[in-house]
C-alpha positions as CSV (number, residue, x, y, z in Angstrom):
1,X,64.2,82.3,119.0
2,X,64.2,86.1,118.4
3,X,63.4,87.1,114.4
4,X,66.9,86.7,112.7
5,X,69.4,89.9,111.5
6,X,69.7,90.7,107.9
7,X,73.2,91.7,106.3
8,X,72.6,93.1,102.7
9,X,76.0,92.1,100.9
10,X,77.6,94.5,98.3
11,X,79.2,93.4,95.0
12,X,80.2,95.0,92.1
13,X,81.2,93.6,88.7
14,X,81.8,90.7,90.5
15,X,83.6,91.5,93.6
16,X,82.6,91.5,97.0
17,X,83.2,95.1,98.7
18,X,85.4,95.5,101.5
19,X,82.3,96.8,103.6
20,X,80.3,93.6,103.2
21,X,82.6,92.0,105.4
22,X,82.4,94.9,108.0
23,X,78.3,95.0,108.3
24,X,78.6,91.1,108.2
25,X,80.9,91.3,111.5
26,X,79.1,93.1,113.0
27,X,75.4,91.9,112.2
28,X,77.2,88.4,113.3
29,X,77.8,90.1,117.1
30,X,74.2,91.8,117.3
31,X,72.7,88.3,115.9
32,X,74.7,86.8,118.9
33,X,73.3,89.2,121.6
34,X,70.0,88.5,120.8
35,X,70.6,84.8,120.7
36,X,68.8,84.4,117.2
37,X,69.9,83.5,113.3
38,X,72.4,86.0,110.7
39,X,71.2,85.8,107.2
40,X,72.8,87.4,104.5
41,X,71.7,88.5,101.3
42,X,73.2,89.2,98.0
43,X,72.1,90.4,94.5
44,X,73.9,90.2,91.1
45,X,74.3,87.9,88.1
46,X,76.4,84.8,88.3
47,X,77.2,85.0,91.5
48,X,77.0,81.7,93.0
49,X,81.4,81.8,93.5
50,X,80.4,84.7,95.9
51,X,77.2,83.1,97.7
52,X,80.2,80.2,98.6
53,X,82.8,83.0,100.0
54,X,80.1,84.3,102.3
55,X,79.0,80.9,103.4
56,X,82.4,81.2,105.6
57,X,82.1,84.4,107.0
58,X,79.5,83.0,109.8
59,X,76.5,83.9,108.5
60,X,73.5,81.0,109.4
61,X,71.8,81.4,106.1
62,X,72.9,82.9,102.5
63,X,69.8,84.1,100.5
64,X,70.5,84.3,96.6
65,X,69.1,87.0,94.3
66,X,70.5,85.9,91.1
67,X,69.1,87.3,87.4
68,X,70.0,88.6,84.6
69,X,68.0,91.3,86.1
70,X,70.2,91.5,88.7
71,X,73.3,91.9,87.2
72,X,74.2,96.2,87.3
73,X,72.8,97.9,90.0
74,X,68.8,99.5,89.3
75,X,67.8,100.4,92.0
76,X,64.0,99.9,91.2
77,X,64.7,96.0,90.6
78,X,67.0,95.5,93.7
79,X,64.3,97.6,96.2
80,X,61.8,94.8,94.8
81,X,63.7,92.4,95.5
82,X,64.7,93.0,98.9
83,X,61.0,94.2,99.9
84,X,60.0,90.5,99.1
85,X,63.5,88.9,100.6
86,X,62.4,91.6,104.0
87,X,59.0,90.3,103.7
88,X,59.6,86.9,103.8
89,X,61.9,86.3,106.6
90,X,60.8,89.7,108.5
91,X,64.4,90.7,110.3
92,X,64.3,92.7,113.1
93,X,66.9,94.0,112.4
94,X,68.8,95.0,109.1
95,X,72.2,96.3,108.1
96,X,73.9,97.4,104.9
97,X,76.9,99.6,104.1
98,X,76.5,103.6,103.9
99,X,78.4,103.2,100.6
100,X,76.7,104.8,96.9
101,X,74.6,102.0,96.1
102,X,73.3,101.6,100.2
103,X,72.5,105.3,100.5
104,X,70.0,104.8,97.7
105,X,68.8,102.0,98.9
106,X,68.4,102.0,102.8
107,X,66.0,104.9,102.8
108,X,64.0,103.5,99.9
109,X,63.7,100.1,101.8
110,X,62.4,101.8,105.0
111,X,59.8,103.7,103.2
112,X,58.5,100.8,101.4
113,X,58.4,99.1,104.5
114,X,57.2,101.8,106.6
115,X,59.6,102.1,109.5
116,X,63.1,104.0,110.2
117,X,66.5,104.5,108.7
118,X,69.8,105.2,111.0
119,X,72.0,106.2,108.7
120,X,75.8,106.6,108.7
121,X,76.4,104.7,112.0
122,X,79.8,104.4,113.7
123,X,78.5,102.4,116.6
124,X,75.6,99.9,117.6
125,X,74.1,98.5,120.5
126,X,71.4,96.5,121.1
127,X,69.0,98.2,124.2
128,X,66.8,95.2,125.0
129,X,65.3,94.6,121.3
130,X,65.3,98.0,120.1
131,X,68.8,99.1,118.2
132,X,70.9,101.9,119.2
133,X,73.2,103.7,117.4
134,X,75.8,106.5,117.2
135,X,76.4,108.8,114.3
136,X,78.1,111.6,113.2
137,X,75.1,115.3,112.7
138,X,76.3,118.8,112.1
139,X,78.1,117.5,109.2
140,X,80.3,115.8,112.0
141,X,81.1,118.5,114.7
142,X,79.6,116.3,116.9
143,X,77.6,112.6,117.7
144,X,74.0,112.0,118.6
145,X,73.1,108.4,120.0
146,X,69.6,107.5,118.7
147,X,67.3,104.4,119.8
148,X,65.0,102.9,117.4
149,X,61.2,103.6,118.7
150,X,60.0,99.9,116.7
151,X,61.8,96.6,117.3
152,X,60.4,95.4,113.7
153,X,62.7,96.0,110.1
154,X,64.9,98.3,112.3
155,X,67.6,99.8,109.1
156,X,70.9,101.1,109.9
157,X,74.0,101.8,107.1
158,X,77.1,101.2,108.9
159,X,80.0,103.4,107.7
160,X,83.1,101.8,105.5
161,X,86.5,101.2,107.8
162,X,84.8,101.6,111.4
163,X,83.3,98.4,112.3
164,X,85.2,95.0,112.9
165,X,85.1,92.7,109.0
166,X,84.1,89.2,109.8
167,X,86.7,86.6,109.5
168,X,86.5,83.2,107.0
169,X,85.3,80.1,109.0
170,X,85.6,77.3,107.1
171,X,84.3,75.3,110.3
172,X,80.9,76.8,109.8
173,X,79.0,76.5,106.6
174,X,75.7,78.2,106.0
175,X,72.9,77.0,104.2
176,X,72.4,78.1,100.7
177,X,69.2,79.2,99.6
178,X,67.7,80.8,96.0
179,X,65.4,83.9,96.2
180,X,63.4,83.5,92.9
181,X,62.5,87.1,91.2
182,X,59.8,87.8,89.6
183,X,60.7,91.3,87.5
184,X,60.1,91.9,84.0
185,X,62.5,94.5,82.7
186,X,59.6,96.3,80.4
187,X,58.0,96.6,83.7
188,X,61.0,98.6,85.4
189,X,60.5,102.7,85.0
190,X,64.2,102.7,84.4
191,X,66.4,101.0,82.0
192,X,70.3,100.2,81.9
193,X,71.5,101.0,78.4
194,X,75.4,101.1,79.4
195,X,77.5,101.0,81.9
196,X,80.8,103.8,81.6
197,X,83.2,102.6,84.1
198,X,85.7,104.9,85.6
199,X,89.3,105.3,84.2
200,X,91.4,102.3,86.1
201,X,93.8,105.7,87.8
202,X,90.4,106.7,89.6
203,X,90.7,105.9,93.1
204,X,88.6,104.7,95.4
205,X,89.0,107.0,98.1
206,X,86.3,105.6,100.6
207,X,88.4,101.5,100.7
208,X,91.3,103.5,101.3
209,X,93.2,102.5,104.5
210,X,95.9,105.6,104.5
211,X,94.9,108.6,103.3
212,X,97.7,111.8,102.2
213,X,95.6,114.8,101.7
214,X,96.7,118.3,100.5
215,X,95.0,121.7,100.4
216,X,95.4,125.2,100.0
217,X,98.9,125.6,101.9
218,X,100.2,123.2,98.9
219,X,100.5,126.8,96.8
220,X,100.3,124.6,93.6
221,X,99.4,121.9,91.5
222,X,103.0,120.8,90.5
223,X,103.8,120.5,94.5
224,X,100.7,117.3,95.2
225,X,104.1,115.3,93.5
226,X,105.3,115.1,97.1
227,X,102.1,114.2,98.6
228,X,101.8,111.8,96.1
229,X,105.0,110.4,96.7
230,X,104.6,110.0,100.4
231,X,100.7,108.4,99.5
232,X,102.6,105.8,97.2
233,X,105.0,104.7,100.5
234,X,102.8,104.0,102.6
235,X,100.4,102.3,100.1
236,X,97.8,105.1,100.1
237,X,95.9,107.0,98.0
238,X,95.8,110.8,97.8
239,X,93.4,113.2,98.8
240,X,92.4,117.1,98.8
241,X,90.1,119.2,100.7
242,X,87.7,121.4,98.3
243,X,89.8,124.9,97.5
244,X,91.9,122.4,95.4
245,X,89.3,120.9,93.6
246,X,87.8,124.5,93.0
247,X,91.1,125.8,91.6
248,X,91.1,122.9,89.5
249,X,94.4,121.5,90.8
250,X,93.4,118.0,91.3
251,X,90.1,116.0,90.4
252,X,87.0,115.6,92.1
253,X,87.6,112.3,92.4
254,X,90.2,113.3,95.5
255,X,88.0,115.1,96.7
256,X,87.5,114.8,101.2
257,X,84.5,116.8,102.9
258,X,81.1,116.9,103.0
259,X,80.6,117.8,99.4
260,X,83.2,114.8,98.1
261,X,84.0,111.9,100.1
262,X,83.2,110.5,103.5
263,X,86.3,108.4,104.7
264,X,87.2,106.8,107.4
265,X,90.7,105.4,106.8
266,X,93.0,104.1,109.4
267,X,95.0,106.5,109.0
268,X,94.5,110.5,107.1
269,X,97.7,112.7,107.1
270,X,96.9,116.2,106.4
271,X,99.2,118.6,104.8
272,X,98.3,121.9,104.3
273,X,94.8,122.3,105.3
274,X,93.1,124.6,107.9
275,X,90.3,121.8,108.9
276,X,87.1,123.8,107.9
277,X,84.0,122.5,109.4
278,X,83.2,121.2,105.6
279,X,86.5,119.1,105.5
280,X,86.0,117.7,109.1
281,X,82.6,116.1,108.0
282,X,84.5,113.9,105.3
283,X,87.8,112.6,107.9
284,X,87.1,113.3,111.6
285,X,86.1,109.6,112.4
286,X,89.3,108.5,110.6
287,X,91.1,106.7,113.0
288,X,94.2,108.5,113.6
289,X,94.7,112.0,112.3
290,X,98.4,113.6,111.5
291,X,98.3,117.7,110.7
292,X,101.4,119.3,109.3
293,X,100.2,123.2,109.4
294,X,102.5,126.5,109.7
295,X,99.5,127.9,111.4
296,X,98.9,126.4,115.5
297,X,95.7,128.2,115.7
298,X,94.4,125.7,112.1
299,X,91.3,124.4,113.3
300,X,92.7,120.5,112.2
301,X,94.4,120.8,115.0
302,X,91.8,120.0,117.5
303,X,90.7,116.7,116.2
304,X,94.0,115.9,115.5
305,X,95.6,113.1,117.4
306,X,99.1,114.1,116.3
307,X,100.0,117.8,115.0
308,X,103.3,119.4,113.4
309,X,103.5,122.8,113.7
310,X,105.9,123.9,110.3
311,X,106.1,124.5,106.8
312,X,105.1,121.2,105.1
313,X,107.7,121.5,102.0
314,X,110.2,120.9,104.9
315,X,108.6,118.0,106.9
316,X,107.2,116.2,104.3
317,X,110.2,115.5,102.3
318,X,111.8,114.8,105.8
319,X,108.7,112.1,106.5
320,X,109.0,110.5,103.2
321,X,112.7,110.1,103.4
322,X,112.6,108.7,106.9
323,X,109.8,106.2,105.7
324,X,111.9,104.9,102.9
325,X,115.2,104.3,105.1
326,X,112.5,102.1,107.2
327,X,111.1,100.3,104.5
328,X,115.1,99.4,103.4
329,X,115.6,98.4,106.7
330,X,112.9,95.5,106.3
C-alpha cells in the first residue's frame, strides 16, 4: 500500500471549522485514487468529543494531539507537533485549510521538512504519485496548474467553500490513536498571556455562504442599511470592497480583496463596485457572481455570471422586496 494522506483538522475554542470537513473530503477522494490509508490529525485541549465527530467522516485513522499545551493556537508548539506527527507516519501527501492559522503553518511545516508548499488550491489531481494543483496568481486575474516535483510530504492548503465537505458515516469508524507531546512551555520562544476574542457582531466573512457587498457607488455610510437588509434575507453576511473601508464607512472586518478577505461564498452579490483587479483577488472564485452597476463598461462585469446594468438604490430595494414575497410564499 502507497504511504497514507494526511488531513490537518482545524478547531477553535472547541469547534470544528467548516473547512476541516472540506480538506477531509477531499483528502478522503485523493487517499482513494491512490488506493492507500486517510489519517487525520487534530490539536487542542479536551478534545476527545471532536476526535469521535471525525471518526465518522471516513477518515481510516484519527491521530490525537491533546495538551494543555495545545489548547490556543502557538504556532511554535503546533509546528512541533506536527513535524513529529509528519515524521512518524511520513504522508505523501498532506492537506490543511488556507485559513489564518493554515497559512502560518503550511509554509512552516514544509520548511521544516524540507520540501514544497501549494498554497491556496482550488483544484487537485493526482498525476501518477506526484500532486497537481490549480490556484489562483496575479492576485487572481488568472490560474496556473502546478505539479509537485517530489512525491514525499507533498503540502497543499485547500481554499474555504471550493472543495466537496465529507459526509458523517456512522458505518465506518476509524481507529483512535494518542500522539504524546513532549513541549515544555518555558522552552517555547513565545508565550500566550491572553486571548482577546472578537466582539460576537464580527463576522466571519470567509464561512460565509452568501455574500452582499457594497462599494463606492453606495455614496454613504447610512445607505449599507439596504445592503444589510438584503444580507439578513438571504442569511448572509455583508461585505465592502476597500474605498469603503478607507473612508471609514464600514469596518475592516467587511473588508473583500486582496488586502482583506479571500472568499469564496456560494454566492457574492455586488452592488456598487467597479471590480478593481484588487477586489477580484478576494471573490472571483466565488461561485456565482451578481453585479448591479450604472456603469456596463465596470470591470465586475466580466467575471460576472449575472450583471444588472442600473442604479442600485432602485434594484436593490426591488430584489429585497421580491425575496421577501418569496420567503412568505414558503
Amino acid at each position: 500500500m502507497n504511504k497514507p494522506v494526511l488531513a490537518i483538522a482545524e478547531q477553535r475554542e472547541g469547534t470544528l471549522r467548516r473547512i476541516t470537513f472540506e480538506v477531509i473530503g477531499e483528502a478522503r477522494r485523493l487517499a482513494d485514487k491512490l488506493n492507500t490509508e486517510l489519517n487525520v490529525t487534530i490539536l487542542g485541549f479536551n478534545i476527545s468529543s471532536l476526535a469521535d465527530i471525525l471518526r465518522f467522516h471516513s477518515p481510516d485513522k484519527v491521530l490525537v494531539a491533546d495538551s494543555k499545551i495545545l489548547e490556543n493556537y502557538n504556532s511554535e508548539a503546533y509546528i512541533n507537533t506536527l513535524t513529529d506527527v509528519v515524521s512518524k507516519i511520513e504522508p505523501s501527501i498532506v492537506l490543511l485549510g488556507a485559513t489564518s492559522i493554515g497559512k502560518d503553518v503550511a509554509p512552516r511545516l514544509a520548511a521544516r521538512l524540507k520540501t514544497n508548499l501549494i498554497s491556496e488550491c482550488i483544484s487537485l489531481d493526482i498525476n501518477d504519485t506526484l500532486l497537481t494543483a490549480v490556484r489562483p496568481i496575479y492576485g487572481g486575474k488568472t490560474r496556473a496548474t502546478v505539479t509537485s516535483n517530489t512525491p514525499k510530504y507533498q503540502i497543499a492548503t485547500l481554499r474555504q467553500n471550493i472543495f466537496k465537505p465529507s459526509i458523517e458515516n456512522s458505518s465506518k469508524t476509524a481507529i483512535l490513536e494518542k500522539i504524546d507531546t513532549e513541549i515544555l512551555p518555558e522552552n517555547l520562544r513565545v508565550q500566550i498571556k491572553e486571548i482577546i476574542p472578537p466582539p460576537k457582531t464580527v463576522v466571519n466573512l470567509t464561512e460565509a455562504r452568501i455574500i452582499v457587498s457594497g462599494g463606492r457607488g453606495m455614496k454613504a455610510p447610512e445607505n449599507f442599511k439596504m445592503l444589510e437588509e438584503l444580507a439578513n434575507i438571504l442569511g448572509g453576511a455583508l461585505g465592502v470592497s476597500r474605498p469603503v473601508v478607507d473612508a471609514g464607512w464600514v469596518g475592516h472586518e467587511h473588508h473583500v480583496g486582496l488586502t482583506g478577505k479571500i472568499v469564496t461564498p456560494e454566492l457574492y452579490i455586488a452592488c456598487g463596485i467597479s471590480g478593481a483587479i484588487q477586489h477580484q483577488a478576494g471573490m472571483s472564485t466565488s461561485k456565482c457572481i451578481v453585479a448591479i452597476n450604472k456603469d456596463p463598461d465596470a470591470p465586475i462585469f466580466k467575471i460576472a455570471d449575472y450583471g444588472i446594468v442600473g442604479d442600485l438604490f432602485t434594484i436593490v430595494p426591488l430584489l429585497t422586496e421580491e425575496l421577501k414575497k418569496m420567503l412568505r410564499k414558503k
